[in-house]
Structure formats: C-alpha cells, structure tokens
N, C-alpha and C positions, 0 to 999 in steps of 0.2 A: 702614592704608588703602591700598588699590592706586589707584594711576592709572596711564591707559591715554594716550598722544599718540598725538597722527594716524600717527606713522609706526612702529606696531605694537611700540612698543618700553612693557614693565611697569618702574616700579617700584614698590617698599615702602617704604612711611614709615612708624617706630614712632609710635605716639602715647600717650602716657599716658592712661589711659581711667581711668573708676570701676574698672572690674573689675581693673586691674594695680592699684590703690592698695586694694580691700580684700585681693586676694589679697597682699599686701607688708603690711597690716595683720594680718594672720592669722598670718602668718609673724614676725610679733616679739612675738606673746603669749605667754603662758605655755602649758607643753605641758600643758595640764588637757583631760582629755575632753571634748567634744563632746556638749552633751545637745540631748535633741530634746523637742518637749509630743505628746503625740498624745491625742488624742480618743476616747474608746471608751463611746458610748450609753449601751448597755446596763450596763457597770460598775459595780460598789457606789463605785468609786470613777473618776470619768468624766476626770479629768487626769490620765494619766500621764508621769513625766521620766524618761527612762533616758541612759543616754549610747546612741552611736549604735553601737558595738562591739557592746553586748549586744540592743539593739535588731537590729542583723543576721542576731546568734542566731536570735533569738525566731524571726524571717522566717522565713530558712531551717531549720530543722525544722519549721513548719509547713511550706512548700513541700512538703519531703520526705513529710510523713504524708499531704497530700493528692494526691500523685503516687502514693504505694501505694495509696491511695481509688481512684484513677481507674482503676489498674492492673487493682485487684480487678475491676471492673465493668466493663471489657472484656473481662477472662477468661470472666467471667458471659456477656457477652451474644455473644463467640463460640460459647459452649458452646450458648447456647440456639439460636443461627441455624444450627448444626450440626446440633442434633436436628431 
C-alpha cells in the first residue's frame, strides 16, 4: 500500500494480501502440471482436462493456421481491387 503525507514525501508498506499467501501456497506444492476444464459445445465430448503446456499448443497452432487463413484472403482481395 502507498501513502502519500502532506509533505509530498511516499512510502511502501508490504502487506500480506490473499494473493502473496496463494502465490506462497502454489509454490510449496508438488511440481504436477497444471490442468485446466474448458468447455467445448459442440463436442462428442463437451469437458475437456489437459494440462495448460499442452493446452498452449493447441492455441497457438490454431493461431498460426488461422493467420495463414487471413493471409490468403488478403492476397485474394488485393488481387481483386487490383483488377
């Protein structure tokens, strides 16, 4: 927390918060991955658990294949504002 006195002078006071006691909780568990639930509608199977490493994956190469999507269909629609 900062405070401010009348005469323009700061200081910092640490305070123990939730957030330093689970990050301090976190850090004395076991090193096991990290899973996450995600949701997916449409699904045969609509809960899924992955740890969050492979979950990352998944992300980014989607990312990736829909940035060559978008690529292509810029290329596309220069070509056609050219003709």
């Amino acid at each position: 927390m900062r405070v401010i006195n009348m005469n323009k002078t700061a200081t910092t006071e640490e305070t123990a918060t939730s957030v330093d006691a689970y990050l301090g909780a976190l850090s004395s568990e076991t090193l096991e991955p990290m899973t996450h639930k995600s949701y997916h509608e449409m699904a045969d199977v609509p809960v899924v658990e992955a740890d969050a490493l492979a979950q990352l994956h998944t992300n980014l190469s989607l990312l990736q294949d829909l940035q060559g999507r978008l690529a292509f269909v810029m290329r596309e629609v220069r070509y056609q504002l050219k003709a």
